[in-house]
N, C-alpha and C positions, 0 to 999 in steps of 0.2 A: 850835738853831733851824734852822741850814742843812740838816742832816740833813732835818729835816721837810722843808723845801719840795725836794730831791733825790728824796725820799717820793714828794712830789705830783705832781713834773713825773715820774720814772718809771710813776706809775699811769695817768697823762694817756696818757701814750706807747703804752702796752701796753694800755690799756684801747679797745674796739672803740666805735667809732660807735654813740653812740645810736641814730640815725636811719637811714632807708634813704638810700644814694646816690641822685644829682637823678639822672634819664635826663638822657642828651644832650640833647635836644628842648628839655628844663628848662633845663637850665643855658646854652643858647643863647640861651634866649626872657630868661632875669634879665639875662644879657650885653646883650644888645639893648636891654632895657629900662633896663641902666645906664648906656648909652650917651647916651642920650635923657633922661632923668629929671634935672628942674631941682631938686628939693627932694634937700641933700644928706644928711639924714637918710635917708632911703629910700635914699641912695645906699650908704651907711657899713651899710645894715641885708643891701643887697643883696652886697655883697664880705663880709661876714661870712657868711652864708649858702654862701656861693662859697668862703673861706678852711676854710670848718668842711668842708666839700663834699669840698675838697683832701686835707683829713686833719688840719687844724692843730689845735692846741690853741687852748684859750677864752683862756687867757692870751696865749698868742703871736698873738691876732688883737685881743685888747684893747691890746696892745702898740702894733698896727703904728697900730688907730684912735683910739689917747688915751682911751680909755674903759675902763670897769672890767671884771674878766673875767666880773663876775654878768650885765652888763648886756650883754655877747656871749650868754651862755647866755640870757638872755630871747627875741633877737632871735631866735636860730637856735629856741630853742621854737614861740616864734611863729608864724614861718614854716613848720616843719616840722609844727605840729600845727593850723594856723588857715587858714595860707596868708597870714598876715596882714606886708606891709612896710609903712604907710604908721603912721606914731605915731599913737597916741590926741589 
């Protein structure tokens, strides 16, 4: 079973970005806006967004926010295909 997940986190690793990188502009305007932003869900959705940005993996960002690593990959979907941080 270890093997497997050694598997996953090397594909994680080596595997490219889904998504295009934010421009700077972006990634100063979510900063801003995380700066300011009272709802901490929005908050946790926008440092994911920023963590994935970095290059991290869904796990190591589900890590850092206590939550699961599907529900990193939702957030970072979300935003990246909706534009969408604020929860349903």
């Amino acid at each position: 079973m270890r093997s497997y997940f050694l598997y996953v986190e090397l594909f994680l690793y080596i595997c490219p970005m889904k998504y295009e990188p934010l421009t700077p502009q972006l990634k100063q305007a979510l900063e801003k806006q995380h700066k300011s932003e009272r709802d901490g869900r929005v908050r946790d959705r926008i440092k994911a967004v920023l963590f994935y940005n970095q290059g991290h993996s869904y796990r190591e960002i589900a890590r850092w926010l206590l939550v699961d690593d599907e529900t990193i990959r939702r957030y970072v979907k979300d935003y990246f295909n909706n534009n969408k941080l604020k929860p349903s």
